[in-house]
C-alpha positions in Angstrom: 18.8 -14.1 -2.6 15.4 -15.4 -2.8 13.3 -13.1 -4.7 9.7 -13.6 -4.6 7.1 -10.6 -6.4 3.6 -11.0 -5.9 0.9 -9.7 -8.2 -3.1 -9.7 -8.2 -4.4 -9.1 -11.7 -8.1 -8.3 -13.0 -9.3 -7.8 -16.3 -5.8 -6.9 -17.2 -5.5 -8.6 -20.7 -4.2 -5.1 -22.4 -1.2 -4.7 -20.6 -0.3 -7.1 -18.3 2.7 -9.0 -20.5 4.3 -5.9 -20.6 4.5 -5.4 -16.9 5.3 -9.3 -16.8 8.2 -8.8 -19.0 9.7 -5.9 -17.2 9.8 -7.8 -13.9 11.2 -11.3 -15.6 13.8 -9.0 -17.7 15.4 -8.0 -13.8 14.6 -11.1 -12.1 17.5 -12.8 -10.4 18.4 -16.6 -10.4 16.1 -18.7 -8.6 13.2 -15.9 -8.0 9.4 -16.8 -8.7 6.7 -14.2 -9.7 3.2 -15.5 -8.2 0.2 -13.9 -10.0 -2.9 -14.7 -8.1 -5.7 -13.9 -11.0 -8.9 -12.0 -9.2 -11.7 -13.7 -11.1 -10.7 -11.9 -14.7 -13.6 -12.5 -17.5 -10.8 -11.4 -20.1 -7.8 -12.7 -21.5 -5.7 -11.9 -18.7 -4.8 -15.7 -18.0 -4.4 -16.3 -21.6 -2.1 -13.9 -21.9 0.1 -15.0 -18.3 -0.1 -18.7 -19.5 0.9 -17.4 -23.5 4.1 -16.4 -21.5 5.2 -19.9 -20.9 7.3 -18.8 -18.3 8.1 -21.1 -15.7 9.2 -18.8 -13.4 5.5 -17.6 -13.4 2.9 -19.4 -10.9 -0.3 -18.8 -11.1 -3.8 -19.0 -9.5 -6.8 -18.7 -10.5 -9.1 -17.6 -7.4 -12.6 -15.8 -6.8 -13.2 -12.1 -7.5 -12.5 -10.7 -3.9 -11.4 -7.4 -4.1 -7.6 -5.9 -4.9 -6.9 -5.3 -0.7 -7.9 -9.1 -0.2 -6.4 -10.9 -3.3 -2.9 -9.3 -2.2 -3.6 -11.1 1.3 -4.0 -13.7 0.1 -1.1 -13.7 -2.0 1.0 -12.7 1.5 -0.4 -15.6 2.7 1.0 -18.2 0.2 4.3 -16.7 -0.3 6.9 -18.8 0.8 8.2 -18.3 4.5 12.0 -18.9 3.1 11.6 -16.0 0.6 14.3 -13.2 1.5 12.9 -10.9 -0.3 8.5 -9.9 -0.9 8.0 -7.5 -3.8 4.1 -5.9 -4.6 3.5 -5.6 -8.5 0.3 -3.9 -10.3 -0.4 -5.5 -12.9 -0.1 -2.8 -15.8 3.0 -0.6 -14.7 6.4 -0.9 -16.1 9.2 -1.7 -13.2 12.4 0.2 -14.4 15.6 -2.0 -15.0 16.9 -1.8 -11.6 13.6 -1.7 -9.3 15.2 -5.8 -7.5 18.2 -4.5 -7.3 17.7 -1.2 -5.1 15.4 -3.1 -3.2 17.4 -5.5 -2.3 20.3 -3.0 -1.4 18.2 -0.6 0.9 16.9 -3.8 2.4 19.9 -6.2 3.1 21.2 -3.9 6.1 18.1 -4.7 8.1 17.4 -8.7 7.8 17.4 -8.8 11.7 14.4 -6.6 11.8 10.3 -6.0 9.6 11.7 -3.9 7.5 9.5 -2.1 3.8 11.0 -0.6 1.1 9.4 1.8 -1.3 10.3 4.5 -3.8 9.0 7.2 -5.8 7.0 6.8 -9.4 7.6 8.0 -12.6 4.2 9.0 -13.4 3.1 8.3 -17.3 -0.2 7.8 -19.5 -0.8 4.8 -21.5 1.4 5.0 -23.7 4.6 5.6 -20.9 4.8 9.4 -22.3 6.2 11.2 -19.3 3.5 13.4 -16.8 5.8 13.7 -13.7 6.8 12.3 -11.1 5.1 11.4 -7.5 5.5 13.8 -4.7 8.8 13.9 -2.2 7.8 13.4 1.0 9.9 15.7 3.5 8.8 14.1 6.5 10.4 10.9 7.9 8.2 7.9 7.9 6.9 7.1 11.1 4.0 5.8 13.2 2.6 8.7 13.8 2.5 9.8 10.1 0.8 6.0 9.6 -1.9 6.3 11.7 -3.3 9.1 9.3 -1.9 9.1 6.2 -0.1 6.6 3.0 3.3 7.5 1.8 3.6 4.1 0.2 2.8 2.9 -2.9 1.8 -0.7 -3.1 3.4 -1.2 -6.8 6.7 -0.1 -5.2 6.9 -2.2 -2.2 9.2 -4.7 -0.6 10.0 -6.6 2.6 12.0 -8.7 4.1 11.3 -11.9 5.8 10.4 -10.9 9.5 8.5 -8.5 7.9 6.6 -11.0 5.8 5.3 -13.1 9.6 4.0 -8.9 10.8 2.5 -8.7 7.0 0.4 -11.7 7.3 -1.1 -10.7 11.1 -4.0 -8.4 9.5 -7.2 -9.2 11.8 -9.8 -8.6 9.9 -9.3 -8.0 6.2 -12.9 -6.1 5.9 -11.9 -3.5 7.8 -8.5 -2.5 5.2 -9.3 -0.3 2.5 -6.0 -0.1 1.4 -3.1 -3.0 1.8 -0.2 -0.5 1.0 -1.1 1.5 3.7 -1.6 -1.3 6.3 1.9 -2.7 5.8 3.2 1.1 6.3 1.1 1.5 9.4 1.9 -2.3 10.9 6.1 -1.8 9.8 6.1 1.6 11.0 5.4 0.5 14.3 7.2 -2.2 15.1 10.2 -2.1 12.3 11.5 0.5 10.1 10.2 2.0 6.7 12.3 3.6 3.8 11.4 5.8 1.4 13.6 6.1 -1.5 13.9 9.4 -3.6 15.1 7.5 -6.9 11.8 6.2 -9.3 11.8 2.6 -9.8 8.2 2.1 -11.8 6.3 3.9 -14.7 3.3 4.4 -12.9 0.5 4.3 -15.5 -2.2 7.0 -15.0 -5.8 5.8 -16.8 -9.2 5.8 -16.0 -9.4 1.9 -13.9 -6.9 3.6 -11.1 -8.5 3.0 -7.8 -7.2 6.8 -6.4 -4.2 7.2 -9.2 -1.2 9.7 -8.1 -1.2 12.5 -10.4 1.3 15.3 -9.9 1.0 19.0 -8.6 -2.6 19.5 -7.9 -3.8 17.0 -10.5 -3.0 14.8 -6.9 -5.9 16.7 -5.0 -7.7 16.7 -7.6 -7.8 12.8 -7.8 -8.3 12.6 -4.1 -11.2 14.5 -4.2 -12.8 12.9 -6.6 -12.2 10.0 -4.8 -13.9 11.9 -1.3 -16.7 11.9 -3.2 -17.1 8.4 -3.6 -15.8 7.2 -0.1 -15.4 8.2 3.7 -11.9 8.7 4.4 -12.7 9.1 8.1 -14.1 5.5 7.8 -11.3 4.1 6.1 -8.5 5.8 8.5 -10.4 4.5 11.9 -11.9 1.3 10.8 -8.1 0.2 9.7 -6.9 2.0 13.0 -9.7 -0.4 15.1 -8.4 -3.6 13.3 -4.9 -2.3 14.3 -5.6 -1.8 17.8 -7.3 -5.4 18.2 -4.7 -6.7 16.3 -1.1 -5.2 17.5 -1.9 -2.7 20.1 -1.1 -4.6 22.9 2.3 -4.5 21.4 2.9 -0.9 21.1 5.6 1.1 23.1 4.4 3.2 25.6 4.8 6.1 23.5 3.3 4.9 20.4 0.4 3.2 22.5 0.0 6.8 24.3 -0.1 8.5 20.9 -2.9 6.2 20.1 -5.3 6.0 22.8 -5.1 9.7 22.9 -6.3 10.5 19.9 -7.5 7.6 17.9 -9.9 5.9 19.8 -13.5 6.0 18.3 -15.1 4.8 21.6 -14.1 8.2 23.2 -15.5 11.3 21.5 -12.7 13.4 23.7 -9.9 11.7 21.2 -11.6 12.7 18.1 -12.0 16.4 20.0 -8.6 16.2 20.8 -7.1 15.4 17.3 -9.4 18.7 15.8 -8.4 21.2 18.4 -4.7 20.0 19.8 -1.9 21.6 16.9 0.0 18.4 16.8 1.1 17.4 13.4 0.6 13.6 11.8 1.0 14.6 7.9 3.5 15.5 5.8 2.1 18.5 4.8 0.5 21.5 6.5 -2.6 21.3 3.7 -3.1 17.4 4.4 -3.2 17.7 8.4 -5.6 21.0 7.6 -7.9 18.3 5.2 -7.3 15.7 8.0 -9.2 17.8 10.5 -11.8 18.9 7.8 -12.5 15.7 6.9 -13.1 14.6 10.9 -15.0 17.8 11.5 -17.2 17.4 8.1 -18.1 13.1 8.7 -19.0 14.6 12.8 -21.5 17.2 11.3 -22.8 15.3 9.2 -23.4 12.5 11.7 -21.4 9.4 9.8 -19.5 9.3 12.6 -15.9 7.3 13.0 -16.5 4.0 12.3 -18.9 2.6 9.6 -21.9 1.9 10.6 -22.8 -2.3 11.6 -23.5 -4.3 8.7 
């Protein structure tokens, strides 16, 4: 199997040999790890090119942003690759992280297919603080359109999934890569969530959101509310979707989202506040789903982010 794991660093000089040596340690005959360095200032390619690796490519690009420099790293992965693993650049990946991929995977190579799995949350120093939430909720477009169940660091896909990855529109308008390859797979191939951890998922202050267990997760994503419009992020990715793939949608899924997700009709963003119909996988998240539309209408921010 052709194994190919793709990681963007930045600034990551402190603990990105570790991660480096965790993903080598499992890496099968033949498979590549292709680091695309975000414009560090540090040692961080010192310490990648100390490694003397030559399983290890790596490029040296612009500072562009995390969402975009794992695009781009989509982009150059090789189309014969069987197999596309996401790696942060300062987790651990647990011993058999490949090899569960690849089994959950390998049933569906006819079909876009993602794999992803739970965390095994930990500080800096990999002392234990939990583990992520269990989602009970299949995952589906629906649950998509509205919400992230995937973690970036724990994701893989297959080949036909690789050609859906790389047909993003317009990068500008994606917040958040992990949760435009669930969205994009959902609809059109087939996602899996596994229940078993596969990564020490470092907790520290340069997490963009961080997961955090028990309400320590709320907590994080309200601090992060503060900073950010959720409502933007959730219909400016949903816009670049529409343009994108819409046209592609069964007539269910394409019902689903003209009838609610369509910022050029006030009526759908009406609907979605008032009509019980439920999108998360939790009660409390599709209760903060409609607070967060009903708070961004008050206050007139609206749907969309206003024109640059």
């Amino acid at each position: 199997m052709n194994v190919v794991v793709l990681m963007s660093t930045w600034q990551g000089e402190r603990l990105v040999e570790e991660q480096l040596r965790s993903i080598l340690d499992q890496l099968p005959v033949g498979g590549r790890v292709i680091v695309r360095d975000d414009g560090s200032t540090d040692e961080t390619v010192a310490r990648i090119q100390a490694l003397g690796d030559q399983r290890i490519t790596l490029i040296r690009g612009p500072n562009v942003g995390f969402v975009r420099s794992f695009f781009t790293l989509l982009d150059t992965a090789p189309d014969d690759a069987d197999l596309i693993m996401l790696s942060d650049q300062d987790d651990v990946w647990l011993p058999n992280k490949i090899e569960r991929a690849a089994a959950h995977l390998a049933p569906l190579q006819s079909k876009p297919a993602l794999y992803c799995s739970r965390l095994r949350l930990v500080n800096e120093q990999l002392l234990p603080l939990g583990l992520s939430p269990t989602w009970n909720r299949p995952p589906s477009f629906r649950n998509a359109l509205t919400e992230n169940i995937v973690t970036g660091c724990t994701c893989a896909i297959n080949r036909a999934a690789l050609s859906l990855a790389r047909q993003y529109g317009d990068p500008a308008r994606i917040y958040f890569h992990d949760w435009w390859l669930y969205l994009v797979i959902a609809a059109f191939g087939q996602v899996i969530v596994d229940r078993e951890p596969t990564i020490l998922y470092r907790q520290h202050g340069s997490n963009a959101i961080g997961m955090g267990s028990g309400i320590g997760r709320y907590v994080a994503i309200l601090r992060f509310l503060r900073k950010k419009n959720w409502v933007h992020i959730m219909y400016e990715q949903i816009e670049n979707f529409r343009a994108v793939h819409a046209a592609r949608l069964n007539a269910a899924d394409r019902r689903l989202l003209d009838s609610y997700f369509d910022c050029r009709r006030p009526i759908t963003a009406m609907r979605l506040l008032i009509v019980p119909v439920r999108f998360r996988q939790s009660f409390v998240g599709d209760v903060l789903l409609r607070l967060l539309l009903l708070g961004s209408w008050i206050t007139g921010r609206g749907l969309i982010s206003p024109p640059r």
